[in-house]
Each structure stands twice: as structure tokens, then as C-alpha cells.
C-alpha positions as CSV (number, residue, x, y, z in Angstrom):
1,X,-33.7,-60.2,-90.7
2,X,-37.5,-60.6,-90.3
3,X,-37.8,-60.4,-93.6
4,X,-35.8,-62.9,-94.6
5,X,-36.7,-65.5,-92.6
6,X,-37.1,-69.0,-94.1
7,X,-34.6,-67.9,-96.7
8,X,-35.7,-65.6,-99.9
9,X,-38.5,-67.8,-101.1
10,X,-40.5,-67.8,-98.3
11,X,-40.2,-64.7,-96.4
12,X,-42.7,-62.6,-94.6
13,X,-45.8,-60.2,-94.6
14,X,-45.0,-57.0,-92.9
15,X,-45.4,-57.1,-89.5
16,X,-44.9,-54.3,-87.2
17,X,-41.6,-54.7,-85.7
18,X,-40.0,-54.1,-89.2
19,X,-41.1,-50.7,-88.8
20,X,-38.5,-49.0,-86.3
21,X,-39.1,-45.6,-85.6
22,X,-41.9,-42.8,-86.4
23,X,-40.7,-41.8,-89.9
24,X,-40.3,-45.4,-91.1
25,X,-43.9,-46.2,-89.9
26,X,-45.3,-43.5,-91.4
27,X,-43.9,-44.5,-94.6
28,X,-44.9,-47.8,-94.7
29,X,-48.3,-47.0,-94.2
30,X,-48.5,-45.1,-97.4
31,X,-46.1,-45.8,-99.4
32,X,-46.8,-49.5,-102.1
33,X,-45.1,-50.8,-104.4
34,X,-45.1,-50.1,-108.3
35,X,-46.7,-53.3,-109.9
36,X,-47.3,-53.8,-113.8
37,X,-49.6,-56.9,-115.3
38,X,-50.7,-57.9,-118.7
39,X,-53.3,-60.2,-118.6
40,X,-54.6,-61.4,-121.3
41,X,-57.8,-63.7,-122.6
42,X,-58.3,-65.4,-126.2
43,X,-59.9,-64.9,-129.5
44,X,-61.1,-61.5,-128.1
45,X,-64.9,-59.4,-127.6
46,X,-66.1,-58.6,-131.6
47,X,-66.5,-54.6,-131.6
48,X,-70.0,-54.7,-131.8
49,X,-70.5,-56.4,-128.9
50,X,-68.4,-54.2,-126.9
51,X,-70.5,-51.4,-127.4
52,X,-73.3,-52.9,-125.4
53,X,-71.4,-52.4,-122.4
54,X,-71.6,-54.1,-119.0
55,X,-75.7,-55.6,-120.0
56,X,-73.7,-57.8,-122.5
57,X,-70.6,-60.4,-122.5
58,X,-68.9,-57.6,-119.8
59,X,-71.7,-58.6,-117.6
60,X,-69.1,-60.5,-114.6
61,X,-66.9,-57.3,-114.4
62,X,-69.9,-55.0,-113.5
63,X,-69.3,-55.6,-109.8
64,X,-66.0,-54.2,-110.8
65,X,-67.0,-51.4,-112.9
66,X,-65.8,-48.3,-110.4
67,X,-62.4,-50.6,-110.7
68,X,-61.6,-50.1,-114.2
69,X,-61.1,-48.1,-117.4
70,X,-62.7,-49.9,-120.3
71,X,-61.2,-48.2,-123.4
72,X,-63.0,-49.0,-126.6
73,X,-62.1,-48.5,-130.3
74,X,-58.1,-49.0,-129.6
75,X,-56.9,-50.2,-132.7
76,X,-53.6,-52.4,-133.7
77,X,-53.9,-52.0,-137.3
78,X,-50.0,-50.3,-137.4
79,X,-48.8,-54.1,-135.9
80,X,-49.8,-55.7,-139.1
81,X,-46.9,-55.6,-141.1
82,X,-46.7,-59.2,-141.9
83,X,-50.5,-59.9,-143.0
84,X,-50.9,-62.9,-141.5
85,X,-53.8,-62.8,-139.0
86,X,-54.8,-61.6,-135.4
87,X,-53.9,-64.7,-133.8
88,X,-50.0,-63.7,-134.3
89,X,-50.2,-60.1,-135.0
90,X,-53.0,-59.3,-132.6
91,X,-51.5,-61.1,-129.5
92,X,-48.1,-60.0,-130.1
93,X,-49.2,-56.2,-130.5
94,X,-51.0,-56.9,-126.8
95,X,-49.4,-54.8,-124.7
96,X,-46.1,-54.1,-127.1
97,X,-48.1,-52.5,-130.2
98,X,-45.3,-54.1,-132.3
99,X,-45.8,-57.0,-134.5
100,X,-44.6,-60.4,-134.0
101,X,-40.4,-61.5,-135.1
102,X,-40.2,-65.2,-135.8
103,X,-41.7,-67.3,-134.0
104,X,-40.3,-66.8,-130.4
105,X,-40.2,-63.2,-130.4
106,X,-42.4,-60.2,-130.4
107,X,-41.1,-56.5,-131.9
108,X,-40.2,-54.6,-128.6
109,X,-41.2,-54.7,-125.0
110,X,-44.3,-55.1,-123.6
111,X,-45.3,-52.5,-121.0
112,X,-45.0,-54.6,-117.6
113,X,-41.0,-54.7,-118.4
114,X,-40.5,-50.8,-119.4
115,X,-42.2,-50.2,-116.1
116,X,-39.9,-52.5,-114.1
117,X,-37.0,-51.1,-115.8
118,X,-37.7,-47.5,-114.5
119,X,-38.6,-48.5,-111.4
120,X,-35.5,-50.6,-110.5
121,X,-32.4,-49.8,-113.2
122,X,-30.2,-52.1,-111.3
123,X,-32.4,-55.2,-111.1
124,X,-35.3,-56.4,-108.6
125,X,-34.9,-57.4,-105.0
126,X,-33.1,-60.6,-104.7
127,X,-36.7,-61.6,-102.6
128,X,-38.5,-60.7,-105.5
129,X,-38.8,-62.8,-108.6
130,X,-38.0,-61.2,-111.7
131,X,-40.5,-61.6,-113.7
132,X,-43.7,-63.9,-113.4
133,X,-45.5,-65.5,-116.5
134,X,-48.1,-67.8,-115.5
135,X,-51.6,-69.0,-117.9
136,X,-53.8,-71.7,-118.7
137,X,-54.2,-72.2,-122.4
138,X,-53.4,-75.2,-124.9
139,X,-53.0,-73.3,-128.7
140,X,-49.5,-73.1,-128.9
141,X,-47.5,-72.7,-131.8
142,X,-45.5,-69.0,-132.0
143,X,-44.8,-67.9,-128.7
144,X,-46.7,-64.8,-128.8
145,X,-50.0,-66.8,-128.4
146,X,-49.5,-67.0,-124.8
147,X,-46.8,-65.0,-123.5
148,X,-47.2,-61.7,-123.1
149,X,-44.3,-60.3,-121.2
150,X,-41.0,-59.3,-123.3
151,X,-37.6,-57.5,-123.2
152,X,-36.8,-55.0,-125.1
153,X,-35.1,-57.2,-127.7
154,X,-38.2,-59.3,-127.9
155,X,-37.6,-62.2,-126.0
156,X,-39.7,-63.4,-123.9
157,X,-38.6,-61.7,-120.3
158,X,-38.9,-64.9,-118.5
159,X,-40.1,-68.7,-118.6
160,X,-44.0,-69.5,-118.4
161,X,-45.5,-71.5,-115.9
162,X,-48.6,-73.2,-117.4
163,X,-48.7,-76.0,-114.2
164,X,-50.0,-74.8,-110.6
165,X,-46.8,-77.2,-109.2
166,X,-44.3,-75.1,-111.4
167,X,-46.3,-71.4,-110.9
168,X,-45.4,-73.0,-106.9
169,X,-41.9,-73.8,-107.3
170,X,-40.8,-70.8,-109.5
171,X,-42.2,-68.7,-105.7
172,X,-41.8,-70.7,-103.2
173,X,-38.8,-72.8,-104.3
174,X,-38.5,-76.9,-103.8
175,X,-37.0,-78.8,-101.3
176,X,-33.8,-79.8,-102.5
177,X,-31.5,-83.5,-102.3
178,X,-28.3,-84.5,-103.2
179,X,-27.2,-86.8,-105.7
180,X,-25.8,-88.9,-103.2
181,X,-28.8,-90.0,-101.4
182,X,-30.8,-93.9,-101.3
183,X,-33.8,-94.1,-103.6
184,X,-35.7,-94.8,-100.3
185,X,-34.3,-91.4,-99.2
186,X,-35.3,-89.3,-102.2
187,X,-38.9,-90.9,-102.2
188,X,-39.1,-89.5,-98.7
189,X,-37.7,-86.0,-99.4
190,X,-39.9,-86.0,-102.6
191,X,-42.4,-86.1,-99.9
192,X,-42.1,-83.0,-97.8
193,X,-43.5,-79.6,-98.3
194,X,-41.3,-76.8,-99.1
195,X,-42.1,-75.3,-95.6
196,X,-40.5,-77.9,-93.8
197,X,-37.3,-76.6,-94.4
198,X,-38.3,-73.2,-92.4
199,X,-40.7,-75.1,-90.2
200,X,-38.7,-74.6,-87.1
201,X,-38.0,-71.2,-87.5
202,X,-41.5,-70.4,-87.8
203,X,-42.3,-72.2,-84.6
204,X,-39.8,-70.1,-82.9
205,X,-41.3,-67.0,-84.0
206,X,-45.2,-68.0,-83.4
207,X,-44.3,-69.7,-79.9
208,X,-44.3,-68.6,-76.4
209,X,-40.7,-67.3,-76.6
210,X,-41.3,-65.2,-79.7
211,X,-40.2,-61.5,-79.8
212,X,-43.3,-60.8,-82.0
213,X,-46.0,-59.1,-80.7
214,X,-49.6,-60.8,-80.5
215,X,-50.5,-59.6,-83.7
216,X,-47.6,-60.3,-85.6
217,X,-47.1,-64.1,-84.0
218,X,-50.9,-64.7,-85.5
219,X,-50.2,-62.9,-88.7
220,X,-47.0,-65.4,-89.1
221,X,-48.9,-68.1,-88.6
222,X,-51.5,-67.4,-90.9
223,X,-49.1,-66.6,-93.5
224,X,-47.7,-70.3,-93.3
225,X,-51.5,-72.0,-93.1
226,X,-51.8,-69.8,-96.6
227,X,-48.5,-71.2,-98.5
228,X,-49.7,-74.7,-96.9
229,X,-52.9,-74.2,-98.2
230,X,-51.8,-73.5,-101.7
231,X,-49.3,-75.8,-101.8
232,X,-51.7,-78.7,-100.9
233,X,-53.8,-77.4,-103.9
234,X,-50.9,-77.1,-106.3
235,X,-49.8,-80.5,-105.9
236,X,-53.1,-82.1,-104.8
237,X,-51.8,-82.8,-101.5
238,X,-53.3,-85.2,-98.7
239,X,-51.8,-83.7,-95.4
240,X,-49.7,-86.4,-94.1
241,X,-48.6,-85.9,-90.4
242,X,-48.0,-81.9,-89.4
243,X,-45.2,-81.6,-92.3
244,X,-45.3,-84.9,-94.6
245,X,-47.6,-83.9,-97.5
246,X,-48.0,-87.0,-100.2
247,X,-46.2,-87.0,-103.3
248,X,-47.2,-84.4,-105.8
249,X,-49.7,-85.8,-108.5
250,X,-49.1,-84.4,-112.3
251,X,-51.7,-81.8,-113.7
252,X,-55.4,-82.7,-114.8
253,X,-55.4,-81.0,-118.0
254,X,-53.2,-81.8,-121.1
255,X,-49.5,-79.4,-121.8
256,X,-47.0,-79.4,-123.8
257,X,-47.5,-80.7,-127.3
258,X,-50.3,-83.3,-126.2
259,X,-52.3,-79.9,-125.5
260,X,-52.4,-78.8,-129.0
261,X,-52.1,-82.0,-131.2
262,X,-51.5,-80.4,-135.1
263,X,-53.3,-77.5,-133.7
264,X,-56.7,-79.7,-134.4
265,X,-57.9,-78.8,-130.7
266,X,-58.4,-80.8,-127.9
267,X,-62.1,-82.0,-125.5
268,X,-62.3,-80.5,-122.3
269,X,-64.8,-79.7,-119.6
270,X,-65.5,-76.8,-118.5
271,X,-64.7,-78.1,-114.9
272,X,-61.4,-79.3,-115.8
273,X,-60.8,-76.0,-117.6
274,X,-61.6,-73.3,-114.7
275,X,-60.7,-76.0,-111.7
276,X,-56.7,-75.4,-113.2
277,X,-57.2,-72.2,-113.9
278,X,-58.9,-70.6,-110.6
279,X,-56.0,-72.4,-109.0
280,X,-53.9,-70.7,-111.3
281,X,-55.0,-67.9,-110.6
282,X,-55.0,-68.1,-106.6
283,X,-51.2,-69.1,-107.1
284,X,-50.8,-65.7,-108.9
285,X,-52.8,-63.9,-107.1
286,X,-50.6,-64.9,-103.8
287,X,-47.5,-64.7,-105.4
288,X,-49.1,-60.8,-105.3
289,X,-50.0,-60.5,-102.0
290,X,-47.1,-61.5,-100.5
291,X,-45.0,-59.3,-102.8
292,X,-43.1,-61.8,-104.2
293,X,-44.4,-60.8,-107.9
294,X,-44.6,-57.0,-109.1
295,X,-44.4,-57.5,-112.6
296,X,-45.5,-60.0,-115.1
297,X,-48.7,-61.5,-117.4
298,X,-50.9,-64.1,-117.0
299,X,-52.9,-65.6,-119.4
300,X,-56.3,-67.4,-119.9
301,X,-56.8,-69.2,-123.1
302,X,-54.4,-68.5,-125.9
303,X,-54.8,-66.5,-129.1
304,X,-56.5,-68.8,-131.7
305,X,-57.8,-71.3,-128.9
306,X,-58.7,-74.4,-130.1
307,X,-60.7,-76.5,-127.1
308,X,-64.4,-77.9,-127.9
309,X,-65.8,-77.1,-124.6
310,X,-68.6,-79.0,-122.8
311,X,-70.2,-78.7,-119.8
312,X,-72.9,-76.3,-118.1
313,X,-72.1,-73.3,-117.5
314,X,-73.4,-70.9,-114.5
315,X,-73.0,-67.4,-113.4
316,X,-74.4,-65.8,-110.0
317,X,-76.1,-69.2,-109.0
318,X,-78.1,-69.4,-112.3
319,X,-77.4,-71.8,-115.5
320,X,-77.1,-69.8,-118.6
321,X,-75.7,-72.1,-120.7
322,X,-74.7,-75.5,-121.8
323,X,-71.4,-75.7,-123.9
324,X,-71.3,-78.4,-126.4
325,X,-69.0,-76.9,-129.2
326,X,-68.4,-79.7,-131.4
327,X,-72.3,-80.6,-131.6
328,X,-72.8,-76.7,-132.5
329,X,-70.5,-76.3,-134.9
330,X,-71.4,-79.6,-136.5
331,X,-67.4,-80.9,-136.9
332,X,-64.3,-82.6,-135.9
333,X,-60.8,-81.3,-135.5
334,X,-60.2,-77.9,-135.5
335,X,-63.9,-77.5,-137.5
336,X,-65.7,-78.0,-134.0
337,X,-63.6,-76.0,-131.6
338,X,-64.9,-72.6,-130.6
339,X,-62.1,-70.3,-132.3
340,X,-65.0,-71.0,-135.3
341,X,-67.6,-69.0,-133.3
342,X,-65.5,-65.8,-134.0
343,X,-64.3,-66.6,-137.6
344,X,-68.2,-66.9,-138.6
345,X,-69.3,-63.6,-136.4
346,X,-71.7,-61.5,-137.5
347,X,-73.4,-58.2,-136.2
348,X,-76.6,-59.4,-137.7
349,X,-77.0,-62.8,-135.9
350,X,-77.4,-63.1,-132.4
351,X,-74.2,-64.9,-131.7
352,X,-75.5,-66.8,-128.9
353,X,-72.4,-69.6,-129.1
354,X,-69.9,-66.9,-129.1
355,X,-71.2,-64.6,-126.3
356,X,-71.5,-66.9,-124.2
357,X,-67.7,-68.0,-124.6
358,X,-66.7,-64.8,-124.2
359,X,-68.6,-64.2,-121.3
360,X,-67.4,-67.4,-119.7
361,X,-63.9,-66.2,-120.5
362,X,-64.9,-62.5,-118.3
363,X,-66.3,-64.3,-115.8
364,X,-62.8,-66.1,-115.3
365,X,-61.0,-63.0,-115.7
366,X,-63.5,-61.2,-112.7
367,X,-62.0,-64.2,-110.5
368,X,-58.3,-63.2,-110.8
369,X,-59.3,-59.9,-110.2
370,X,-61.6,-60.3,-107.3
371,X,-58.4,-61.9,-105.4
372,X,-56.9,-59.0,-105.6
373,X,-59.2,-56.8,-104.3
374,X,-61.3,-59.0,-101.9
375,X,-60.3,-59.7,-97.7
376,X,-57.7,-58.2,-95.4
377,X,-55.0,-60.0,-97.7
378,X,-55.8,-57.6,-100.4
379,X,-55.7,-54.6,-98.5
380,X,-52.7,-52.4,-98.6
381,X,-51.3,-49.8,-96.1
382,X,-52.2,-46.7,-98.0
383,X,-56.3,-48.4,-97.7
384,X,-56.9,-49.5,-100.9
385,X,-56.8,-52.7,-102.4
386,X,-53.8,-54.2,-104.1
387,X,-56.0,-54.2,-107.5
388,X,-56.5,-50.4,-107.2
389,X,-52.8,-49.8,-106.6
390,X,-51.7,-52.0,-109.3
391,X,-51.1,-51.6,-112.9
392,X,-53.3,-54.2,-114.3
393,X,-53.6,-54.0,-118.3
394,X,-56.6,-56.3,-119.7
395,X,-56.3,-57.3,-123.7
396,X,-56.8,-59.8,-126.7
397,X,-55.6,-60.4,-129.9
398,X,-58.6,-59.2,-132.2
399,X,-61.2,-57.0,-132.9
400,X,-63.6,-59.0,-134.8
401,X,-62.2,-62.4,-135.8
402,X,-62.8,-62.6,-139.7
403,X,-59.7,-63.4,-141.6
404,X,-61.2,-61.9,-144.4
405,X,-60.6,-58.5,-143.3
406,X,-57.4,-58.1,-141.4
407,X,-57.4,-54.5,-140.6
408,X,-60.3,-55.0,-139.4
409,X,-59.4,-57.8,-137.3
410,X,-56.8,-55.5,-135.7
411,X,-59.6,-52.5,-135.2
412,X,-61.3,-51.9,-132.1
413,X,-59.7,-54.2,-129.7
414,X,-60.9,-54.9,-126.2
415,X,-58.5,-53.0,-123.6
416,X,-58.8,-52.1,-119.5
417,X,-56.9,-50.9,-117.0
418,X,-56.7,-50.5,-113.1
419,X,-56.3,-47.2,-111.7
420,X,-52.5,-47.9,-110.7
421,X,-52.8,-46.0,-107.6
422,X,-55.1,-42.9,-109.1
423,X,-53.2,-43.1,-112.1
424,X,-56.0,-43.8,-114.6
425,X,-59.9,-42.7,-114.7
426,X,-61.3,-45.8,-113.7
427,X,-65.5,-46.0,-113.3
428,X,-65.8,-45.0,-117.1
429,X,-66.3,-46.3,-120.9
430,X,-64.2,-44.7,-122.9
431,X,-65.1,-44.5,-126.1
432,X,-60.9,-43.8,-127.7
433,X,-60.5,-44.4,-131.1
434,X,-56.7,-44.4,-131.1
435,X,-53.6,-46.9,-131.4
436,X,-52.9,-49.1,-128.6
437,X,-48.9,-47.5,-129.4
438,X,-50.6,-44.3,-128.4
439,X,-52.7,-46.0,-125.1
440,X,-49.4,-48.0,-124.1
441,X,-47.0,-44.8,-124.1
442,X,-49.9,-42.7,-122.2
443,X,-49.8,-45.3,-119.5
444,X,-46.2,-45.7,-119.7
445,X,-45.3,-42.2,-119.2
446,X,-48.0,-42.3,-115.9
447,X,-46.1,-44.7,-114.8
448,X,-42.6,-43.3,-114.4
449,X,-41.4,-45.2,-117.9
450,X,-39.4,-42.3,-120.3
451,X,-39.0,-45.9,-122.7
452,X,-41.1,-46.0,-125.8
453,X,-43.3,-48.6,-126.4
454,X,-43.8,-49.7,-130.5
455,X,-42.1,-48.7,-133.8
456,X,-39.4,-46.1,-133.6
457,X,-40.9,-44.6,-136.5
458,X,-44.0,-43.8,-135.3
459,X,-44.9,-40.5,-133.9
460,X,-46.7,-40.9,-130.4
461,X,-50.2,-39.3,-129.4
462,X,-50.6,-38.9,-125.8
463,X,-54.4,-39.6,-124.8
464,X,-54.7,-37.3,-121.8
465,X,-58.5,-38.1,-121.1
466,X,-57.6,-41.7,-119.4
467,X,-54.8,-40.1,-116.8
468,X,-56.0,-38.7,-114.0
């Protein structure tokens, strides 16, 4: 009943009087849930640069290092059967190592969904959404750009939220109205947070006559000062009263088709970029925490991203940088937008433009991950940290960038994983060389998942040095 309190949407954190009896406690306070992720970043780390390890572009994960697998030389060169470029067959090999079919589908599951599929045959809890596709990105085109979470036939395994307000509502829920209500009254309803509809129950249960104990009273509350929190942040809220939040104001950033006019790339700061994004990211990262999301992708910048960046650009309290893409590349359109950076790499040069992109774009990615592994939020009841328990798989769409040379496009592909509860040898390099259809089905199997990942021709490798 506790559980459920509020209705589905809301719910609760585990408190201790859910735990009746000994051998229920003790199972609760090692037992966590299976989680799989696929998140994904943009346009990719060129091989070369990958091999200088964390004193490079990898620099913001360091702090993360003990954390995660980094598996280099993971090629998807088997995905290429329709020659186009990495941008399509790249991102759709991400996580499925089959190549893209049409436009709106990939070749075969992506690894998050085979993992949910042997951990629950018969469907998720009805507390639990499905499936959760979030991202900030603005190249759009074939779906496979941005999502990166698919059924076995392909399709994409649920809708993507690219606004904070939607990532909300597809968690939380809405506050509904009827049809049959005043303009006036709608305004008004259009008004309130979703919490209001559970408000009183949760005064009940944090109040004096509250069967919770101390503990679990201030853990409620704190749990409904969070969803407030990120509600206010989602829809740029102005607290109103206790429960009247203003009317939600529309995204800062462009979506939709206006985000990716002809695919000729839009301006943006590098405020407004990371601003949506960490927020985002916070959303997801919540959804997480209070286990209303176990399986899913999220996504920062699309494959063949086409933004011309500006602003400065800091890491650890120190400028490094000042983006200013369409002055350093010298054009207009797509000519000025930093995909260019990585279809004009070369080893030789220093790549200054580039690494600094995609160091911007780890930097980002360190974010999501540090909420997942950071405060008393994070921490799970078998004492490590939701990212540690958690399947978390980290990949692009390309290994170079040069459309020149598609295999090698597809060779050498930045990938990482969590540990997944001491699944995976995290705190290493790895230096692979082998198919992502080899790495996917190694951390398939790990994970419970007798499904194969990638063509049904194709004989699978096991790489036993990244299991545990």
C-alpha cells in the first residue's frame, strides 16, 4: 500500500515499514534491481585519440576511472551493409551491432531491451515505466540518430522525450481535466503541480498522526521537496502559494524540425546547450533513483550533429576554451557546424577544435554519471552506488569520421561499461580488438540475456577478459 501511495506515478522510496519480517529485511538490504542503459554521445572520439587515455579528451571521466571499463579497438565494420556512412550505420550498430532498416528502424534489439526481456517475460511492474528514452540533440533525420533503444523487430521500444516537461510527464504523470470544464477553470488546473493530487495523502503520512517511523516521515518528505524541486526546474516554475506553481513555460532550445532546418545546423550557446541537458539529465537520473526507470537510453547530441557552438568553455574551475565554430571553420550552413571538425581529422594535426568538442561532450556525459553515483540518493542497500549496480553501456557512431573510408569509420569505436553489480572488470583500458556483436553478446549473456544480439549469421566470440 505504501508503495503505492499517490497512485503509480508517484510512489515511494523504500522506507522501513515495507520490510515486515527478518527474511524480507534481509533481502532488501542486498538484493537491487537489474538495470540496462545505452547512452550515447555524437560524432564519436577518433581512434587515435583514444589511445592517449584519461591525459586526453577522456580527461572528465578520470575521477570515474575505478567506475568503468573503457574497451578500445571494438569495431562495427560487420553493420555496414548499406555503405552509406557512420552517421546511420554507426549509430544504429550502437548497442544492436546491426545496421540500420529504413528510416525508423534499426536491424534487431539493442541490449537494454534483451536484458529487460529476461528479467521480466511477462512485462515490467505496472509502477515501472516501460521503457525510458530521453536526450538532448537537434540532427534528426533517420531515427537511429538519436534513439537508441529497440525491440526485437527494430522499432524503436518506446517514444523519446527530448523536453525536460515531457521526460516529467512520461514519470510523474500530469494533472488531468475534463472536457467539460470553464476556460477559467482549465487555466487554473493548468496551474497546479502534479503533486497536488497526492498532496494530502502525503501530509497524512509526514504529520503527527503518521504510522511512519521518524525516519521514514523525513525520508517522505524529502522525497516530495525532490519531485517538487524537479518539477519547478522542468517547467521553470515560480512557486506560487504551497501547491500553485505558475504555468509551465515551453523549452529554451529549438525541437522538432525548427532544430534541424534542411539539416544545415542551427547557433547555440554553450549555456543554452548543457543548461537543457544537465536538467535532462537530473530528470533521468531521478527517474533512476526512485526506481521508476530500469531500462532505457539517453542521448547527448545526435549522430552527425550539426550545432555551431559558441561560448567559453570551462572544466574544474579553469577556462580551456572558447567555442566559436562557425568563425573556425570559416562557413555558413552546415560548412560551419562542428560535425566538420571530425570529417577533416587528422592524426598528424593537433586537432585542437575537435578535442575540445569531444571533451566538452565527456565532460557532459561525467555529469549524468556523477548523479548516479554521488549522495545518499545514489546509494543502494547492498552499499554501492546505483552506477556500480547498473548496466550502463557508453558508445558513438564512429571511429574516425572520414567518409572517405568507411570501414574505417566503423573501426575502433569508443565503448564503456559499468560494472553491473561485479559483472564487468571495471578500473581498466582494455585494449579488445573485436566486434561490438561479440562485446554486446559477452555482456548480454552476464546479464542473464540467452537472446542474441546482431546478424543471425554471424558466429559469436565471447570476450571473457571483460567479465568478472
Amino acid at each position: 500500500m505504501l508503495r503505492g501511495l499517490g497512485g503509480i506515478s508517484i510512489g515511494l522510496p523504500l522506507l522501513e515499514e515495507m520490510m515486515a519480517g527478518s527474511a524480507i529485511a534481509a533481502a532488501k538490504n542486498t538484493a537491487v534491481p537489474v538495470r540496462a542503459f545505452n547512452l550515447f554521445f555524437g560524432l564519436g572520439i577518433p581512434t587515435p585519440l583514444q589511445s592517449e587515455g584519461y591525459d586526453g579528451v577522456m580527461e572528465p571521466l578520470s575521477h570515474l576511472k575505478e567506475k568503468l571499463l573503457i574497451m578500445r579497438g571494438v569495431d562495427q565494420v560487420r553493420c555496414d551493409q548499406s555503405g552509406i556512412n557512420a552517421h546511420f550505420d554507426g549509430s544504429a550498430a550502437a548497442f544492436t551491432a546491426m545496421p540500420p532498416n529504413g528510416e525508423a528502424k534499426t536491424g534487431g534489439a539493442s541490449i537494454d531491451q534483451i536484458v529487460r526481456k529476461a528479467h521480466h517475460p511477462n512485462g515490467m511492474p505496472s509502477d515501472l515505466v516501460p521503457t525510458l528514452i530521453g536526450g538532448t540533440f537537434f540532427r534528426r533525420s533517420r531515427i537511429c540518430r538519436y534513439v537508441h533503444s529497440y525491440n526485437e523487430d527494430g522499432t524503436v521500444a518506446a517514444g523519446m522525450q527530448e523536453r525536460p516537461r515531457d521526460l516529467f510527464e512520461r514519470v510523474f504523470g500530469t494533472v488531468r481535466f475534463s472536457d467539460d470544464m470553464t476556460p477559467d477553470a482549465r487555466r487554473e488546473r493548468l496551474k497546479r503541480s502534479v503533486l497536488d493530487t497526492v498532496v494530502d495523502q502525503y501530509k497524512f503520512y509526514t504529520g503527527n498522526n503518521s504510522p511512519l517511523g521518524s525516519a521514514s516521515k523525513a525520508r517522505v518528505a524529502e522525497h516530495l521537496d525532490r519531485i517538487r524541486e524537479y518539477e519547478k526546474r522542468a517547467y521553470s516554475l515560480d512557486a506560487k502559494g504551497d501547491n500553485t506553481p505558475e504555468r509551465p513555460e515551453p523549452s529554451k532550445v529549438l525541437h522538432g524540425g525548427s532544430a534541424d532546418p534542411g539539416g544545415e545546423g542551427i547557433d547555440i550557446t554553450l549555456d543554452e546547450l548543457t543548461t537543457e541537458w544537465r536538467l535532462m539529465a537530473d530528470l533521468y537520473a531521478l527517474s533512476i533513483q526512485l526506481d521508476r526507470a530500469r531500462f532505457g537510453s539517453l542521448t547527448f547530441l545526435a549522430a552527425g550533429e550539426r550545432i555551431r557552438l559558441t561560448g567559453d568553455y570551462e572544466f574544474n574551475g579553469e577556462k580551456r576554451y572558447t567555442f566559436n565554430d562557425r568563425k573556425n571553420l570559416n562557413g555558413s550552413g552546415s560548412k560551419g557546424c562542428s560535425h566538420e571538425y571530425w570529417h577533416r581529422f587528422n592524426e598528424k594535426n593537433s586537432n585542437e577544435h575537435l578535442r575540445m568538442h569531444a571533451h566538452m561532450k565527456m565532460r557532459e556525459l561525467a555529469y549524468f554519471l556523477d548523479r548516479l553515483d554521488e549522495g545518499e540518493n545514489a546509494l543502494e542497500a547492498n552499499g554501492k552506488t546505483i552506477l556500480e549496480n547498473s548496466l550502463i553501456t557508453i558508445s558513438t557512431e564512429s571511429g574516425d569520421g572520414r567518409h572517405n573510408d568507411v570501414k574505417r569509420e566503423l573501426s575502433g569505436i569508443f565503448h564503456a561499461v559499468t560494472s553491473a553489480n561485479n559483472r564487468f572488470k571495471t578500473g581498466q583500458i582494455m585494449d579488445l580488438g573485436r566486434e561490438g556483436i561479440d562485446v554486446y553478446n559477452t555482456m548480454a549473456t552476464a546479464m542473464g540475456s540467452k537472446t542474441k544480439l546482431g546478424p543471425e549469421k554471424r558466429e559469436v566470440q565471447a570476450v571473457d577478459s571483460i567479465r568478472v
